[in-house]
C-alpha positions in Angstrom: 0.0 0.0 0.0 1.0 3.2 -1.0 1.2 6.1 2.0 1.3 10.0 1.4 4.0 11.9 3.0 3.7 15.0 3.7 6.4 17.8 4.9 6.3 20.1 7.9 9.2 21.7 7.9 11.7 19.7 9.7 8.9 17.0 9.9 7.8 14.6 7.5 4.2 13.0 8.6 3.1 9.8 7.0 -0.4 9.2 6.4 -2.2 6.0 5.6 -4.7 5.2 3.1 -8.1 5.3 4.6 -7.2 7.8 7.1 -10.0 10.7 6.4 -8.5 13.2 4.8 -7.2 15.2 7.9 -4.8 18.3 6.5 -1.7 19.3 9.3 -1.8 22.7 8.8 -1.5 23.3 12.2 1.2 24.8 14.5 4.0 22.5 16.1 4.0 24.2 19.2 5.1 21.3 21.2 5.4 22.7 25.4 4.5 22.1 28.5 1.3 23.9 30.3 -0.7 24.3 33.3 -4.3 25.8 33.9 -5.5 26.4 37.0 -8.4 28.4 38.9 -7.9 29.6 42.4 -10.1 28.1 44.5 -10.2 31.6 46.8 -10.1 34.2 44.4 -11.7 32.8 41.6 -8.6 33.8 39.3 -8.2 31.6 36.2 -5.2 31.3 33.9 -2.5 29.8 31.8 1.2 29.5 31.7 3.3 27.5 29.8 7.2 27.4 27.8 7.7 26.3 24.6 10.6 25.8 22.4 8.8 27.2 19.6 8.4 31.0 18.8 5.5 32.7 20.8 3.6 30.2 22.3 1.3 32.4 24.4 -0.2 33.9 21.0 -1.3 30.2 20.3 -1.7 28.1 23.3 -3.5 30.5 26.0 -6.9 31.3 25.6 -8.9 32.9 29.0 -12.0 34.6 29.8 -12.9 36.7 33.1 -16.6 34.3 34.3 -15.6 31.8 32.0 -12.3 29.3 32.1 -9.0 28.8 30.3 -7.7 26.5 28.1 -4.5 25.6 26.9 -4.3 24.2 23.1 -1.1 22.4 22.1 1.2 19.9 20.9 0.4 19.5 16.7 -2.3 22.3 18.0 -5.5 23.2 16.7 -5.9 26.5 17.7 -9.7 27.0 17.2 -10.0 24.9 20.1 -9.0 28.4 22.1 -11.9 30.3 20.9 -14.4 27.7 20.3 -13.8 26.2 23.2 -13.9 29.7 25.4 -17.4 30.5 23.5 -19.1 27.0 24.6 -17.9 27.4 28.0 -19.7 31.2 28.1 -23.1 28.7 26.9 -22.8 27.1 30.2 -21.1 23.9 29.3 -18.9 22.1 31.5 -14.6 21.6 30.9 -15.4 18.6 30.4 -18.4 18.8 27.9 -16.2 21.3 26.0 -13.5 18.9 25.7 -15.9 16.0 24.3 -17.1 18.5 21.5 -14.3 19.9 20.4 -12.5 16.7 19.8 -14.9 14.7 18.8 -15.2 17.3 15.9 -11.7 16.8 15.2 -10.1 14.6 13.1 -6.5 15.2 14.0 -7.3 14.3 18.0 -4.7 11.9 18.3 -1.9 14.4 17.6 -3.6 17.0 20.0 -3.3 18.3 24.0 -6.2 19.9 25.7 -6.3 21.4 28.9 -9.8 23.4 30.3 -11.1 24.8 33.6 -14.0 26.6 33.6 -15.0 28.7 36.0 -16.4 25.8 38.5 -13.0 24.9 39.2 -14.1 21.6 36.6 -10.8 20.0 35.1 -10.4 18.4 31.6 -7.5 17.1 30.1 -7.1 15.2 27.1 -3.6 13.6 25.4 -4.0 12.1 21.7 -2.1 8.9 21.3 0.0 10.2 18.7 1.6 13.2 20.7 5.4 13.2 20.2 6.6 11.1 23.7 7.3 11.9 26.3 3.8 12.9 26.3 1.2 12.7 29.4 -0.8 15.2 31.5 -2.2 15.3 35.4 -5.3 16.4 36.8 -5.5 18.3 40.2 -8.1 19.6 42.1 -8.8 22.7 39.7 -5.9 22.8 38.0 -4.0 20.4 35.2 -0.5 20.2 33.6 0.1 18.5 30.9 3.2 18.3 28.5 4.1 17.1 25.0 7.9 16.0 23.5 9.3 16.3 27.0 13.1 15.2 28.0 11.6 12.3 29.8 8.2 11.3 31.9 8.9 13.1 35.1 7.9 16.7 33.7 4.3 16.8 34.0 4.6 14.7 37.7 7.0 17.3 38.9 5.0 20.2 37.7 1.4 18.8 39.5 4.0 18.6 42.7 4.9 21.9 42.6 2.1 23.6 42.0 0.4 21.9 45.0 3.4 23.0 47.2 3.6 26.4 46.4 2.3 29.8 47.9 0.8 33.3 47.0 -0.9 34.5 44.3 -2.2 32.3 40.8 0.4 33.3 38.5 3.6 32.9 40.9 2.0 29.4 41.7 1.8 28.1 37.9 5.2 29.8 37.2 6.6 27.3 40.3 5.2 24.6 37.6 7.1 26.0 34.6 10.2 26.0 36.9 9.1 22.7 37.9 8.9 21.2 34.3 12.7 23.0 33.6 14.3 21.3 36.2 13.3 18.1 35.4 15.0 18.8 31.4 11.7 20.2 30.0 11.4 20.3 26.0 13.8 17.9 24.5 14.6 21.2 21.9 15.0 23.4 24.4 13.5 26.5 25.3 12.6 29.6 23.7 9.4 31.7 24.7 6.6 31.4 27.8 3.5 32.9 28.5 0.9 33.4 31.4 -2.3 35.1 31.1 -4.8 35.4 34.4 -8.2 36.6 34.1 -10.8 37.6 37.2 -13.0 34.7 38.2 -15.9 36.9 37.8 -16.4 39.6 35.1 -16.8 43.4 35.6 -17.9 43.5 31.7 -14.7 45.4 30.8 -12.2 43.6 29.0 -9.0 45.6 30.0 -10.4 45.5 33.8 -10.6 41.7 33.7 -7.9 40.1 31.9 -5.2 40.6 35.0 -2.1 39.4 33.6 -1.3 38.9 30.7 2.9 38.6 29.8 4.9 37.0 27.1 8.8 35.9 26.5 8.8 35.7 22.5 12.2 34.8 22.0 14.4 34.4 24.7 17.4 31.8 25.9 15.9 31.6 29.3 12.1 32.1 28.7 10.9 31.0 32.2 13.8 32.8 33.8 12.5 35.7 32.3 8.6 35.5 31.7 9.3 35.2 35.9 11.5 38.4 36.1 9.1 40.1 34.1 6.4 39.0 36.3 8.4 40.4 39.4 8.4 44.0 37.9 4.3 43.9 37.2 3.7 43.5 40.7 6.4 46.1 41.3 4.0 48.4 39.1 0.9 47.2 40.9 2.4 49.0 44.5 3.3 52.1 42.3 -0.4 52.2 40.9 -1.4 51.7 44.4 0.9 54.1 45.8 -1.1 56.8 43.3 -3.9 56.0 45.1 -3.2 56.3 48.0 -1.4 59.9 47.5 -4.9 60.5 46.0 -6.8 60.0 48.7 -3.8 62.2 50.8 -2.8 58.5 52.5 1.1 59.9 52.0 2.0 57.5 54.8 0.4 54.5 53.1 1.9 55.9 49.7 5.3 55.7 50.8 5.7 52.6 51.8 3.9 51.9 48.8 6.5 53.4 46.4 9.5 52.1 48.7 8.0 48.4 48.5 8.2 48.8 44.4 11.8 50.8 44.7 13.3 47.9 47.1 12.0 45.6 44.2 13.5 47.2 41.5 16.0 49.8 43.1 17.8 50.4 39.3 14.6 51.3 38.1 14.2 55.5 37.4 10.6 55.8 36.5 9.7 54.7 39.7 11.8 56.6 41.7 10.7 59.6 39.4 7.0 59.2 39.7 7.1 58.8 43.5 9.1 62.5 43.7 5.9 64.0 41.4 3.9 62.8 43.8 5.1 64.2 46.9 5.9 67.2 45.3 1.9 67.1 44.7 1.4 67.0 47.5 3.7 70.0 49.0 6.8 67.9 49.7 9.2 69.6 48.2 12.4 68.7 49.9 11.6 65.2 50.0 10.7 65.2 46.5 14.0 66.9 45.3 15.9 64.6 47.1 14.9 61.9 45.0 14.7 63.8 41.5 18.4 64.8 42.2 19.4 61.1 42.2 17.3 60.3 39.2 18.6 63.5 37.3 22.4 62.5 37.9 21.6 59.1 36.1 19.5 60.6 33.5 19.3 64.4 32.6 16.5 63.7 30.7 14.0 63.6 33.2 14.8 66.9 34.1 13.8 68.1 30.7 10.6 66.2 31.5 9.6 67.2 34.9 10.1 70.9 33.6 7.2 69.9 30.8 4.4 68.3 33.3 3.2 71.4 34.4 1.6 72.3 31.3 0.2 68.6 31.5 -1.3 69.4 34.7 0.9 66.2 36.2 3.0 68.4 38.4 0.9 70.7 40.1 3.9 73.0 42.0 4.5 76.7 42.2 7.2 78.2 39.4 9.7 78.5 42.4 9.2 75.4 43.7 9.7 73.5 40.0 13.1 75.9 40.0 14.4 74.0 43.0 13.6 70.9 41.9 15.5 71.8 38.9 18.4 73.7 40.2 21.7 71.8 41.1 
């Protein structure tokens, strides 16, 4: 008998006669994954690493009220958005995960991970993902992983995740960690993702989808998709810290801003917008302490604070913005 063989790349797929006529047009992204809701806050989301160029613009698909899913290995990416819109009919993970692969005829080759917004759990591996291939289930949470090193990825990552502490995403990036020090993607690695939605929805998209981070191409994606994770929450106290200073809470503000600083202590833009603030607010000397030490590293922020009056972001008298800006 005569088979077809068909190229993908590096890959060459044989396909035998009386097959139905499945086309692989899809995406190799071959990784390792973990969804997960948190059973206090309600938070769902994604993360996962990939040795394959951005994997978080296929794989990771969430919705604030709904669920996420993760759609890998020879990946049919409709299974992202189909899947997110028959969860939103009320379906469970698990009645998703029938449809969607019953419907398709490449299942073998495919990896499915859903939790909807229950805290339900499906996970599906085809028979013909590249070994090692194998998932676990948790309680409300999965990982699963696809052309792994060996068969202790996917074990270790369930382990970790149940051992760690804090908030969603630092929890499933303790999995990706996990997966990387057992040896990971027998490539290697190259980009990570983690997206984290609210468990219920305000309605507004950009209020809702929490987190939302990507490593395209990088040597140490999960190394960095974490370090990049570290400087949002950095951001979240300076947001807070403007909140506070807001509401005239300069006590509350400043530890704010010095909780972000200690994080990132290199970083200028913080250090700059916490002197704006208390010079907002009518400390001066304070203020021009800290924009003297940004203004020796950078003399361009000078040049800025001298424009944000006429932005109404530095609300100061003319003398006071002239000692801020004199040496």
């Amino acid at each position: 008998m005569m088979r077809k063989i068909v190229i993908l790349g590096l890959f060459a797929v044989f396909i035998q006669p009386g097959w139905a006529q499945f086309r692989f047009t899809e995406p190799l992204v071959h990784t390792y994954s973990i969804v997960a809701r948190d059973s206090v806050t309600g938070e769902m989301g994604v993360a996962v690493q990939s040795h394959w160029f951005s994997v978080g613009s296929v794989v990771s698909w969430a919705e604030a009220g709904v669920g996420a899913i993760a759609t890998q290995s020879l990946v049919n990416i409709s299974f992202g958005p189909r899947g997110i819109d028959l969860l939103k009919q009320g379906k469970t993970a698990g009645e998703v995960s029938n449809i969607l692969l019953e419907s398709d005829e490449g299942r073998d080759f495919r990896q499915l991970a859903i939790v909807d917004a229950k805290g339900n759990v499906s996970v599906y591996t085809g028979t013909k993902c590249i070994p090692d291939a194998g998932h676990a289930a948790g309680e409300q949470f999965s990982v699963q992983a696809n052309l792994m090193l060996n068969d202790r990825v996917w074990p270790a990552m369930a382990e970790a995740y149940r051992k760690a502490e804090g908030p969603l995403a630092e929890r499933m990036i303790s999995a990706l960690e996990a997966a990387q020090a057992e040896g990971g993607d027998i490539r290697g690695k190259q980009s990570a993702a983690i997206l984290v939605v609210r468990g219920t929805s305000t309605g507004k998209v950009w209020e809702d989808r929490l987190i939302d981070l990507r490593v395209e191409d990088h040597p140490e994606p999960v190394l960095e998709i974490k370090r990049i994770l570290k400087v949002y929450r950095a951001y979240e106290y300076m947001n807070q810290g403007d909140l506070a200073m807001e509401k005239n809470d300069v006590k509350s503000a400043l530890k704010l801003y010095g909780t972000a600083e200690e994080m990132f202590p290199e970083n200028l833009e913080m250090k700059f917008w916490h002197a704006v603030s208390l010079a907002n607010v009518g400390k001066i000397d304070d203020a021009k302490l800290i924009f003297d030490t940004v203004f020796i590293s950078d003399p361009n922020w000078k040049v800025l604070t001298e424009r944000l009056p006429g932005s109404g972001l530095l609300t100061i008298k003319p003398e006071d913005l002239k000692k801020i800006s004199s040496e």
